[in-house]
N, C-alpha and C positions, 0 to 999 in steps of 0.2 A: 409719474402719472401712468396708469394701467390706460390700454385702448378700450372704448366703449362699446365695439360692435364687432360683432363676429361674422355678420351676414354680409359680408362684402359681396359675392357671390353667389347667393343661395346655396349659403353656408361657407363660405368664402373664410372661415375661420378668423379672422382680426389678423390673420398674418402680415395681409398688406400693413393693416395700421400699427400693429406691433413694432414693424421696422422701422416706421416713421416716428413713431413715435420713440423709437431706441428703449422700450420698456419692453415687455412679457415676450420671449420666446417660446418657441414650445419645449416640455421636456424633453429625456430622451432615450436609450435605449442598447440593453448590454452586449446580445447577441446581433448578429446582422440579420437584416429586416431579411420576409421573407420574400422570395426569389420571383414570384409572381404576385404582387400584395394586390392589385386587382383579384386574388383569386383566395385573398385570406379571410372564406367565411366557410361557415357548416350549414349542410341541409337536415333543418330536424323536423322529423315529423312531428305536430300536432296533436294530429287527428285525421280519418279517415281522410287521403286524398288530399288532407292540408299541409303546409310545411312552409317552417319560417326560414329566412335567410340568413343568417345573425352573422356580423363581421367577428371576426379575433383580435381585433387592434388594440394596445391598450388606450387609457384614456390619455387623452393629448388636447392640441388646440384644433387639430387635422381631423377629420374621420370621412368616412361613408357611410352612407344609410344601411338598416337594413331591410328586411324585404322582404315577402311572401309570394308562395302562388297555392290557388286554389285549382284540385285539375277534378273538372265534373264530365258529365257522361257527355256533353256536345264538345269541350276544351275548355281552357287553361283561361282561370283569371288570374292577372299580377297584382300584386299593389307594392306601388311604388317600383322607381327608376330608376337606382344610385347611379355612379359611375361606372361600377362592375358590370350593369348589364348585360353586357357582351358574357362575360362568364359565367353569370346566375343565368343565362338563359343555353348554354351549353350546360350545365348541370339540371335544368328543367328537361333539357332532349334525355337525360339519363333519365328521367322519371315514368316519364309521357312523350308520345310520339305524336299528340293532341296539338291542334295551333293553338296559337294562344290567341282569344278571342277578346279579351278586352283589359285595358291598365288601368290602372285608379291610383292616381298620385293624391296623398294625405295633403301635401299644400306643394308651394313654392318653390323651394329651395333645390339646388342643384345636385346635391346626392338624393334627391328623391323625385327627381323629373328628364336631368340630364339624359339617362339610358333609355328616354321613349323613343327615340331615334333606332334603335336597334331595334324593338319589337315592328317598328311601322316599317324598316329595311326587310325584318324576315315577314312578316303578316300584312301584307298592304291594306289588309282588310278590317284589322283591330280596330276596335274601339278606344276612347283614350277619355277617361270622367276624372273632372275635377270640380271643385269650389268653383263658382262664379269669382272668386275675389280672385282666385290665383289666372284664371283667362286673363284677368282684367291686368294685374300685376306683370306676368312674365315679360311683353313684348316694349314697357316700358323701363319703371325702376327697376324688374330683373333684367333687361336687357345692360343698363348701366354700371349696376354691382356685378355684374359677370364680366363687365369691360376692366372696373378697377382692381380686379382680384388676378383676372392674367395681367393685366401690368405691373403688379406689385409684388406677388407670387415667388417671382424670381429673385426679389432682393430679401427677403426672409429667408427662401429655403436655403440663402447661399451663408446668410449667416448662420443658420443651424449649421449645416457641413462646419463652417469655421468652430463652433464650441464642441462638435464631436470630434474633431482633427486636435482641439489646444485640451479636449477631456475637462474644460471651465463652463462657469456658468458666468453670467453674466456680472457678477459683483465677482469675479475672479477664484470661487470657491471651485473645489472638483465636483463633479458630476454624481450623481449618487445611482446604484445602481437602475431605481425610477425613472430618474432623470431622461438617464441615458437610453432606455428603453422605449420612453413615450418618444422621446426627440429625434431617434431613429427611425419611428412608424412615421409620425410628422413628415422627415423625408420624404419617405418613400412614398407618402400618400400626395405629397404635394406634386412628386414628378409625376403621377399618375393622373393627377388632375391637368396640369400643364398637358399632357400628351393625348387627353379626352377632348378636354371642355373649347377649346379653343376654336376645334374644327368641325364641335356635334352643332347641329342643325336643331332647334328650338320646334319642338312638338306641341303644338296648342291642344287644350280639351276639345274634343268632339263633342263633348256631351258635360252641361255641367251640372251642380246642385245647389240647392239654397239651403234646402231643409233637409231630404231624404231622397232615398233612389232606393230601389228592390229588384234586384236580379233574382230570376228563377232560372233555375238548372235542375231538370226532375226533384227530386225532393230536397235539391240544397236550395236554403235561401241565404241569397247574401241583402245584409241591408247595409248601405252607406248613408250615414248619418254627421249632419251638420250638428255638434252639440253645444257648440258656443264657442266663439273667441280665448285662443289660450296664445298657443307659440307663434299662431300668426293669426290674421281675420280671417282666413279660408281652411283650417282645421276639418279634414273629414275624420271619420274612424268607420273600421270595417267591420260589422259586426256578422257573425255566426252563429246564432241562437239557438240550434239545435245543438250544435259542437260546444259552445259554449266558450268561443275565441272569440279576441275583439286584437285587430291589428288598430294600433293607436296613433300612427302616425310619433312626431315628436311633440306631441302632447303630454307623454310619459319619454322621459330621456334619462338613461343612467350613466354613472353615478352621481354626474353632477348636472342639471336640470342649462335647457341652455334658453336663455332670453335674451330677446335684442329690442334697447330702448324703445326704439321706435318702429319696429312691426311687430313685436309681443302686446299683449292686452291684459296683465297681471292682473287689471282689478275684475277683472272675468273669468281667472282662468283656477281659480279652487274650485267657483260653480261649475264651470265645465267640468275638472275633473270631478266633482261629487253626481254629473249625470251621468259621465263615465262609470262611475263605481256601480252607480243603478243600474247597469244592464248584467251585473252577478256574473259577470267572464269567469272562468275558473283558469281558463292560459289567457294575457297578454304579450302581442308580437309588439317590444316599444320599440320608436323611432331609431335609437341606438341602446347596445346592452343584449344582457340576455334575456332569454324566453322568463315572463316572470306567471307566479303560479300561485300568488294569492294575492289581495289588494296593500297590503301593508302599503308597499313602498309609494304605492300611487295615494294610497292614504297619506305619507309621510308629507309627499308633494302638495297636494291641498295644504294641509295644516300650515307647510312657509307660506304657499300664496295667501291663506287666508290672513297671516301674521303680516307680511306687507302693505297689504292693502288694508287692514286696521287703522298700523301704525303711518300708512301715509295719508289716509284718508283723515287723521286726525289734525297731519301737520297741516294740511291742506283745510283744511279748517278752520285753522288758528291764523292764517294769512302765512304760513313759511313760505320762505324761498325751497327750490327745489334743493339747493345744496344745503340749507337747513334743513330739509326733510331726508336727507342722506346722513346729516348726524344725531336724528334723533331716532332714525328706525335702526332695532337693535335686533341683530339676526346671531349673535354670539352664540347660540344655541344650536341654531340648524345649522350653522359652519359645520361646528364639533361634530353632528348627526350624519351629515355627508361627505364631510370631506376625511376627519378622522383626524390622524396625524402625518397622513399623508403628504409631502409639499409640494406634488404634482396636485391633486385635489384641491386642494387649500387656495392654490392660486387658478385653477378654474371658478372655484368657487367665487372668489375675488371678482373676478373676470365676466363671467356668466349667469350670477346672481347677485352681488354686491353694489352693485352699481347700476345694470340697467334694470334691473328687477322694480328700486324705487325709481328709478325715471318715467319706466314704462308705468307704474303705478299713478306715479304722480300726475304722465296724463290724461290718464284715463280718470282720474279724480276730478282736475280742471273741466276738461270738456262733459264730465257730466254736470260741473257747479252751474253749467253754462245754460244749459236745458231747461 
């Protein structure tokens, strides 16, 4: 049996429940990880004064967010908080000598809120905007999923070290150079988290949104826009309209799209991305991945949501049970599309679409039957 959630933590990866469950570890990794992995991202610019944060890690069950800052003629907006903060904001000093005057976390989750603590230690004076839902969230159910993920944390990452030390996978096969690769960043991301998350101090929004927010800085406009329920209920996106960037939050996540049963909203979340697609970005900054630079892949991502929510909305229809509706919706297609023949892929895919994709489908199906 594969574990069904990955947001232990706000973003807590399923490591806790991976162990417990004795199923999916993370892959792993050929070279040794690098020497500061807090520090393994690039600053690319955008666009004038803009620039995204992008991590290097490959893909795994681990990651951090990435990240943006905008530096206008008063200072420095962020969006989003990974764990790195501390670093992306010693690389924002190499930019800009500018305070950084206000954060904007896309929603919830701990590689995208944990580092508000460093900007409110260096700026006492920052601003901090988010979703009404993520206020409402953090100091409860994120307060819990951040407790189960440092308690659990430590018995996964110790079994990774064991299949990099024995070079096995877990059905006793060797390691594949993929493997080994992801399952080394895994590591190294998990002791990073251990050595952050435990002791950062929880930064609440100052300021939050329901629908929209507009910041003016001489003639940049930023707009933060609610566009609907996707990877979580409180989903912002930053948009740049003259620039023509839109920072997405994990709304857009590559290469494998990440949902969790029950705080994703699948049967909303193609239309969100298709309001997304309407605002014509020509760079999106996604949640994790690189800078992407035309809509395809955000196109590709509708097209499954849309495919899920069809084919559950139909089980759901018929009277299915939910694990009936898991064997009649057939995603065989979009596997192939994004995972490839990857078997690090494949089993994300498993993991992060396969399963809670129709859960979360399914109930958001139900509670609307209910209406």
């Amino acid at each position: 049996m594969l574990p069904t959630r990955w947001f232990a933590p706000a973003r807590a990866r399923l490591l806790a429940a991976a162990v417990l469950a004795s199923s999916w570890l993370a892959p792993a990794a050929v070279a040794a990880p690098p020497s500061n992995v807090a520090a393994n991202f690039r600053v690319e610019p955008i666009a004038k004064g803009v620039y995204a944060v992008i991590r290097k890690d490959p893909p795994g069950m681990m990651c951090d967010g990435n990240a943006a800052f905008i530096v206008n003629d008063d200072g420095v907006v962020v969006v989003d908080a990974p764990e790195a903060s501390k670093e992306i904001l010693a690389a924002i000093r190499k930019v800009t000598s500018k305070p950084v005057r206000v954060v904007i976390n896309t929603h919830w989750h701990d590689d995208h809120i944990i580092g508000n603590r460093v900007y409110r230690d260096a700026f006492p004076d920052v601003r901090f905007i988010a979703h009404e839902a993520t206020r409402e969230y953090l100091p409860g159910k994120g307060l819990e999923a951040r407790k189960q993920m440092i308690q659990f944390a430590p018995q996964g990452v110790s079994q990774q070290r064991q299949m990099l030390e024995d070079g096995k996978w877990l059905d006793g096969t060797p390691l594949t150079p993929e493997e080994r690769k992801s399952l080394m960043s895994d590591v190294a991301l998990v002791d990073h988290y251990m050595e952050v998350v435990p002791k950062a101090k929880i930064i609440l929004p100052t300021e939050t949104v329901r629908d929209s927010l507009t910041l003016q800085s001489g003639s940049r406009t930023i707009r933060i826009l609610h566009l609907g329920r996707a990877h979580t209920s409180g989903d912002l996106v930053v948009h740049l309209p003259r620039e023509g960037v839109v920072m997405t939050g994990d709304i857009v996540v590559w290469p494998i799209p990440l949902v969790g049963g029950d705080q994703s909203h699948v049967g909303d979340w193609s239309a969100t991305l298709e309001r997304l697609r309407g605002l014509h970005a020509r760079v999106l900054v996604p949640g994790h991945g690189p800078v992407l630079h035309d809509e395809s892949y955000p196109a590709l991502l509708s097209e499954l949501f849309a495919s899920v929510k069809r084919q559950t909305d139909a089980a759901v229809a018929d009277g299915r049970t939910l694990e009936e509706a898991r064997g009649r919706v057939d995603l065989a297609s979009f596997r192939s599309r994004f995972a490839g023949a990857s078997p690090v892929r494949q089993i994300l895919f498993s993991m992060y679409v396969q399963g809670p994709a129709v859960a979360s489908a399914y109930g958001d199906a139900k509670r609307d039957s209910l209406r």
